[in-house]
N, CA, C and O of each residue as an XYZ file, in Angstrom:
452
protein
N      -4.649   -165.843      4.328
C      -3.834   -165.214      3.300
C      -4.735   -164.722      2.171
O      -5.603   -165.523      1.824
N      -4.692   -163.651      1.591
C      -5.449   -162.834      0.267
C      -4.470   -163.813     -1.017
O      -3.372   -164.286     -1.310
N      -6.058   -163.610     -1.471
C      -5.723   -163.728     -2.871
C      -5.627   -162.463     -3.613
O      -6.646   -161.776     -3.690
N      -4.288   -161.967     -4.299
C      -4.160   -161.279     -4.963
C      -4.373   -161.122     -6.263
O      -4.070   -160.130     -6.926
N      -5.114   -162.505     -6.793
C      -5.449   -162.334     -8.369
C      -6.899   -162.013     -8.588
O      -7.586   -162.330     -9.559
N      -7.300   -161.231     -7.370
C      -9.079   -160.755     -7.686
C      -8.668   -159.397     -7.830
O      -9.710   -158.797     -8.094
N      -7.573   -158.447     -7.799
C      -7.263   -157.271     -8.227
C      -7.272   -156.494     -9.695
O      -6.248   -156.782    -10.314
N      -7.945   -155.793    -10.259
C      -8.537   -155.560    -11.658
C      -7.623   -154.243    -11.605
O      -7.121   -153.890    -12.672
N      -7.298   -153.290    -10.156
C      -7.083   -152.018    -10.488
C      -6.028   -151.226     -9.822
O      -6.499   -150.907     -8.730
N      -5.022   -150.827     -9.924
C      -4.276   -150.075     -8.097
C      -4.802   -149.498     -7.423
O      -4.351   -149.485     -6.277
N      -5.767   -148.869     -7.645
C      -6.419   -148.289     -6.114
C      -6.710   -149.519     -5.173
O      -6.533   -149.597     -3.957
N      -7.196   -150.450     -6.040
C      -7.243   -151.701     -4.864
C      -6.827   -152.558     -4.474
O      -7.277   -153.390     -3.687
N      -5.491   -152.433     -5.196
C      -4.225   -153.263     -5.188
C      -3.069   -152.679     -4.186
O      -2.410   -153.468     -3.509
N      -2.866   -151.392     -4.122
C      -1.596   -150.637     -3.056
C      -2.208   -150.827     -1.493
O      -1.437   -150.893     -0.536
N      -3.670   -150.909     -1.332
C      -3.457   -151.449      0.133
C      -3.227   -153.060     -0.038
O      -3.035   -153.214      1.168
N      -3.128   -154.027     -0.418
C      -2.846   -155.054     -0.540
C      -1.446   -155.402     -0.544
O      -0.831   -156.312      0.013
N      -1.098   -154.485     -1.286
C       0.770   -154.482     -1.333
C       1.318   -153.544     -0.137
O       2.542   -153.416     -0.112
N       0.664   -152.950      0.738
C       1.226   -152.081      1.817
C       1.602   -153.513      2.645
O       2.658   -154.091      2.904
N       0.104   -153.787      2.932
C       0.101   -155.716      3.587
C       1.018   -156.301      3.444
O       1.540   -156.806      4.438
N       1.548   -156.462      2.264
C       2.440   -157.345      1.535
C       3.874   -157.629      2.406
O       4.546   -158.620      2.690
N       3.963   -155.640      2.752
C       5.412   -155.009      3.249
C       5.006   -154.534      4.539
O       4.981   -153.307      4.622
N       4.594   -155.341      5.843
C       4.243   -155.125      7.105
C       5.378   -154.877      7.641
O       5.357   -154.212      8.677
N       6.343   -155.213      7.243
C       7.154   -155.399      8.262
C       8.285   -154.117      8.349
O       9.034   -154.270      7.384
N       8.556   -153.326      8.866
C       9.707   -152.417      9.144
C      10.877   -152.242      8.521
O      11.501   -151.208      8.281
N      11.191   -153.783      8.198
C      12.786   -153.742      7.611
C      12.510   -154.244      6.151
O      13.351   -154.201      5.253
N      11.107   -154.774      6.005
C      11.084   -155.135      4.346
C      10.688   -154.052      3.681
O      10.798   -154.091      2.455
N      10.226   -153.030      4.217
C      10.223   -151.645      3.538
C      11.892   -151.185      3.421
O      12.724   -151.182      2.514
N      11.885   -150.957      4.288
C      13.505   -150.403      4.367
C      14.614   -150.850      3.003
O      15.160   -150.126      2.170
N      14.657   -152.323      3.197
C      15.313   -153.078      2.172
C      14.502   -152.273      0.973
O      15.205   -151.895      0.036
N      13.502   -152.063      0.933
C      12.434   -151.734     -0.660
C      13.319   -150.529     -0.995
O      14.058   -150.494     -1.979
N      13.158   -149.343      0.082
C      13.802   -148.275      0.018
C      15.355   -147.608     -0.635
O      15.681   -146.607     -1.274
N      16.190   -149.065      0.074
C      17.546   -148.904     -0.445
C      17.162   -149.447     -1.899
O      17.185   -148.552     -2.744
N      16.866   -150.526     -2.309
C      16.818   -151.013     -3.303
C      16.087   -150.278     -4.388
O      16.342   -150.397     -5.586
N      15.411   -149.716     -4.013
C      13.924   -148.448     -5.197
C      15.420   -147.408     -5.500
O      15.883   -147.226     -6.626
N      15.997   -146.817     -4.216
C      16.993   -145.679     -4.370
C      18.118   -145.884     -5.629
O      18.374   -145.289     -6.675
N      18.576   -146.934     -4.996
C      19.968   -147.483     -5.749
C      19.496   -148.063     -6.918
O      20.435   -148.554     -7.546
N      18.547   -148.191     -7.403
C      18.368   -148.599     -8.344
C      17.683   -147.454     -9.549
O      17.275   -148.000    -10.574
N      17.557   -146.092     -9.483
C      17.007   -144.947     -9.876
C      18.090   -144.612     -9.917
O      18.450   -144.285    -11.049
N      19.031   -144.515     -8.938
C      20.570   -144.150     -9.108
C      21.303   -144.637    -10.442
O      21.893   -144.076    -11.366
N      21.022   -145.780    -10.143
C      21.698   -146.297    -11.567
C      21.551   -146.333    -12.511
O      22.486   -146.483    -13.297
N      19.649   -146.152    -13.085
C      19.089   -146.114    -14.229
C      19.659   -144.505    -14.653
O      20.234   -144.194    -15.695
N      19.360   -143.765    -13.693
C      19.590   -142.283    -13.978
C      20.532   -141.998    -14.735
O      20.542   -141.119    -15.596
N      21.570   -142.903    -14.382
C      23.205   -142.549    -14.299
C      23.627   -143.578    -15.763
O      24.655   -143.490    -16.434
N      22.701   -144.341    -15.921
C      22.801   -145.184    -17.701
C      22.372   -144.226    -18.349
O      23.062   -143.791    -19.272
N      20.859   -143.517    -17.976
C      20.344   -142.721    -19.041
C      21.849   -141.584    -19.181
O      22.866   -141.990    -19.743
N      21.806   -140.919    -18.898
C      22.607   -139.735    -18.528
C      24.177   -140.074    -19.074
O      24.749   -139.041    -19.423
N      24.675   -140.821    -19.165
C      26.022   -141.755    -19.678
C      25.612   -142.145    -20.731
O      26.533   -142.064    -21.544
N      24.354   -142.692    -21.362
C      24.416   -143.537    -22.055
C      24.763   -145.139    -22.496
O      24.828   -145.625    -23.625
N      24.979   -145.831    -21.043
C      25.811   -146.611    -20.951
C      24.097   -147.454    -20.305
O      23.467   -147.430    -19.248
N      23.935   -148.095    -21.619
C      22.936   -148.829    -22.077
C      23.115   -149.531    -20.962
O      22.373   -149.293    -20.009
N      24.367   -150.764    -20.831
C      24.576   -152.056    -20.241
C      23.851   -151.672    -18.814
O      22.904   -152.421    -18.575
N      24.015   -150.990    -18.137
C      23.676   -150.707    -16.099
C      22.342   -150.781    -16.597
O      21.666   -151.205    -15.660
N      21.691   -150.606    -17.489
C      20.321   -150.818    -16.944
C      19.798   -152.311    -16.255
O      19.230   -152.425    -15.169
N      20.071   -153.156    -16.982
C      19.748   -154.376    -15.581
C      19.877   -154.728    -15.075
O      19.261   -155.702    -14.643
N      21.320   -153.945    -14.474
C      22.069   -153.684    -12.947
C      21.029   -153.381    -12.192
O      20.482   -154.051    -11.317
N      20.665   -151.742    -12.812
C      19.212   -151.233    -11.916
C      18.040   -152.350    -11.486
O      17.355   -152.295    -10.465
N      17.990   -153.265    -12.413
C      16.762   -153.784    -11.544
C      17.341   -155.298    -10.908
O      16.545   -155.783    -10.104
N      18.492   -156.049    -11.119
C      19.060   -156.627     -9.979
C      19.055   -156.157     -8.561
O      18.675   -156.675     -7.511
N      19.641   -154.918     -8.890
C      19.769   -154.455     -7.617
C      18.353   -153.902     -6.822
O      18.060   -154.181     -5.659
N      17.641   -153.142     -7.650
C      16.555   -153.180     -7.108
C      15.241   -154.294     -6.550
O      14.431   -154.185     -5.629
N      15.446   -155.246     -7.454
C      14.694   -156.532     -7.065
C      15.325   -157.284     -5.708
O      14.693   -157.639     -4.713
N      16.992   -157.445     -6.006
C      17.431   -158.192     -4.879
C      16.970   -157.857     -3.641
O      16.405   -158.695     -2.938
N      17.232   -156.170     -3.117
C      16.997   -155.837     -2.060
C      15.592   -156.233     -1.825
O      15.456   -156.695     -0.692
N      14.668   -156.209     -2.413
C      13.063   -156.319     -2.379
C      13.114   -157.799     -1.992
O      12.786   -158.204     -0.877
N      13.558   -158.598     -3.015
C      12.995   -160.395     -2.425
C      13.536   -160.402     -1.058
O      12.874   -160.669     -0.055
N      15.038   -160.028     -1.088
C      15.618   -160.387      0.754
C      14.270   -160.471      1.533
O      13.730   -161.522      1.880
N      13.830   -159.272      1.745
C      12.858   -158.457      2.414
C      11.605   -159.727      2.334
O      11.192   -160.062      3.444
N      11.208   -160.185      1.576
C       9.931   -161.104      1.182
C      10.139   -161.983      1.460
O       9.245   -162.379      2.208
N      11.282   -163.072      1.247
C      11.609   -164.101      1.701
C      11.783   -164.741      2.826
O      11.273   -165.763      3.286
N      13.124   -163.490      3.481
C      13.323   -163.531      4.496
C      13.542   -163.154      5.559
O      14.321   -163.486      6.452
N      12.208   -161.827      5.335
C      11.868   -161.167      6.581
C      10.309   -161.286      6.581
O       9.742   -161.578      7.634
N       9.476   -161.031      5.234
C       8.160   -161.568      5.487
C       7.872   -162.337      5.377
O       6.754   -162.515      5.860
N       8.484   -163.480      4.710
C       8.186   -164.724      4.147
C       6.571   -164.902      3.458
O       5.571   -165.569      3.723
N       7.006   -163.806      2.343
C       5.814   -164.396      1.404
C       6.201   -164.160     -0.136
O       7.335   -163.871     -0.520
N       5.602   -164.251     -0.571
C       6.082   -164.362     -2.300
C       5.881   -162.758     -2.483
O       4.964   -162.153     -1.928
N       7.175   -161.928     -3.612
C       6.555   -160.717     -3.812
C       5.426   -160.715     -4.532
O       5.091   -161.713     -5.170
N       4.812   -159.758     -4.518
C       3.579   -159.268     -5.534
C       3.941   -159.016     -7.115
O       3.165   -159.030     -8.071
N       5.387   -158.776     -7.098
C       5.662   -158.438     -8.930
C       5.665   -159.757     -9.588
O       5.990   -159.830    -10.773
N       5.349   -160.750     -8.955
C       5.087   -162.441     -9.699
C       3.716   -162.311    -10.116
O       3.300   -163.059    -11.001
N       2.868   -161.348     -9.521
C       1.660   -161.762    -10.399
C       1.338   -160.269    -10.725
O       0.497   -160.262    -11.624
N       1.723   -158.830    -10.295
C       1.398   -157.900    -10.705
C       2.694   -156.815    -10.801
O       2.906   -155.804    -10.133
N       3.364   -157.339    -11.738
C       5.177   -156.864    -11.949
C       4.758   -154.999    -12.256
O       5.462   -154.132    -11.736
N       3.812   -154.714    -12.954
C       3.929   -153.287    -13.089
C       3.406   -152.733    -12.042
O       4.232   -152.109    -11.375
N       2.399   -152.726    -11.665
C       1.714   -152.386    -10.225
C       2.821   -152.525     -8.724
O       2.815   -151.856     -7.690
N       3.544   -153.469     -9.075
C       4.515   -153.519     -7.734
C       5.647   -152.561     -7.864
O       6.207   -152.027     -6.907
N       6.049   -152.318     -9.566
C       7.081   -151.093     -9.642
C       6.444   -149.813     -9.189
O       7.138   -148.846     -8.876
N       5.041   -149.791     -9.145
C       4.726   -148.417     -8.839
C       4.242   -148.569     -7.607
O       4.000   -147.456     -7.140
N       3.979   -149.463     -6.833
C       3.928   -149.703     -5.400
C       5.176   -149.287     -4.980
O       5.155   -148.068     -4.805
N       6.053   -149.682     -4.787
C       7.464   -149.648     -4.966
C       7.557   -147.998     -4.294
O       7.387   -147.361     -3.254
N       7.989   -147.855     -5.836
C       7.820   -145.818     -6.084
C       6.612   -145.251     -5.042
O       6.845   -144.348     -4.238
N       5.613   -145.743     -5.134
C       4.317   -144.688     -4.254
C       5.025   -144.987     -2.886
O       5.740   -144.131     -2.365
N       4.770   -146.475     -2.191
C       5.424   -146.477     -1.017
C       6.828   -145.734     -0.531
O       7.060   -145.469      0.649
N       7.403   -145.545     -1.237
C       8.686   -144.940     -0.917
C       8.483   -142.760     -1.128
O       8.984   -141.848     -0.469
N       7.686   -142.752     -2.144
C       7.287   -141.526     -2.000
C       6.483   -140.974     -0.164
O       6.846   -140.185      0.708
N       5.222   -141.972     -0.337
C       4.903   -141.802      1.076
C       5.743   -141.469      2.331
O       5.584   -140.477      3.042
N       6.690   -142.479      2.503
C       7.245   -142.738      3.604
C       8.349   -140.837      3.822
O       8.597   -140.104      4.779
N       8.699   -140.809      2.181
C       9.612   -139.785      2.039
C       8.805   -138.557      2.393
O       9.443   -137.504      2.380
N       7.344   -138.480      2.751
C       6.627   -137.346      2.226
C       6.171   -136.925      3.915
O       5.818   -135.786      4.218
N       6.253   -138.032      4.875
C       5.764   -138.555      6.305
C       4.168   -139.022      6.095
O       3.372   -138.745      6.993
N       3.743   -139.679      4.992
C       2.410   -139.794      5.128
C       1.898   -141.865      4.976
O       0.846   -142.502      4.945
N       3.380   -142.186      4.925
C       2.950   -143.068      4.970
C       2.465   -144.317      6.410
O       1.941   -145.426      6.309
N       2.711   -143.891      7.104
C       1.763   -144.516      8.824
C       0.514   -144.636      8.298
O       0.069   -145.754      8.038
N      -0.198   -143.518      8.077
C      -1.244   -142.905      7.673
C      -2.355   -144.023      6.863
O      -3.555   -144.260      7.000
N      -1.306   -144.536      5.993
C      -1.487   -145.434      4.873
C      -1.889   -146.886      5.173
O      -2.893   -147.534      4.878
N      -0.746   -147.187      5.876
C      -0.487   -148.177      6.463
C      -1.412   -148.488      7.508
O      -1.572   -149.638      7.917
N      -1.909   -147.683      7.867
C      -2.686   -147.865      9.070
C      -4.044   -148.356      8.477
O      -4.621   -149.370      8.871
N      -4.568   -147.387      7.316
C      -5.347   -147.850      6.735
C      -5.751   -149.050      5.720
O      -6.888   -149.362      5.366
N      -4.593   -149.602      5.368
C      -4.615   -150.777      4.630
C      -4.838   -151.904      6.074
O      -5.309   -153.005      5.791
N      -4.507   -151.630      7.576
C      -4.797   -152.969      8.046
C      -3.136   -152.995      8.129
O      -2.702   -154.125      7.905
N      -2.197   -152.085      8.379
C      -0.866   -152.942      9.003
C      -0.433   -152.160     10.323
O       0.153   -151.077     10.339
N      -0.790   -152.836     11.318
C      -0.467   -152.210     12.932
C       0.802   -152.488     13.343
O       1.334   -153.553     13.027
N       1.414   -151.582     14.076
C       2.780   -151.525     14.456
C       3.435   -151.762     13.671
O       4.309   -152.627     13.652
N       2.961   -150.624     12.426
C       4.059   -149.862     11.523
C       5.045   -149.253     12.025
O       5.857   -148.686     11.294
């Protein structure tokens, strides 16, 4: 298992967190949860309706731990690098949206992506 507290930077932290999310369906869960949760911030900003904002990140976190707990069974990464994992988060989900993330994945060291 990596230690993730020798990380100083994200370039050398997002293949570590690709690792993190090997698995097929703990991305997936990331995905709904990153979505629906932009949905909702969007939709506070835009309303004004202050309160949904920490709807947005219930909902976005929940879907994420499922995924960690109890499909990868490991601790998320936003316990020791909470901003870096929101933008893991976002990059991974950009990737995947863009078709470049295999690519990625492959290169961080996660086979049968």
């Amino acid at each position: 298992m990596e230690n993730p507290a020798r990380y100083t930077n994200y370039k050398d932290f997002f293949p570590y967190y690709l690792r993190e999310h090997s698995k097929k369906n703990t991305r997936i869960l990331h995905y709904i949860g990153t979505g629906l949760a932009q949905i909702i911030l969007w939709s506070a900003i835009i309303t004004q309706s202050w309160l949904y904002i920490p709807l947005a990140l219930v909902c976005g976190y929940t879907f994420a731990w499922i995924g960690h707990f109890f499909i990868e069974h490991n601790k998320p990464a936003t316990f020791k690098y909470p901003w870096w994992s929101q933008i893991g988060d976002h990059h991974m989900t950009w990737l995947m949206l863009t078709g470049r993330l295999k690519k990625r994945l492959n290169e961080a060291g996660v086979s049968g992506s």
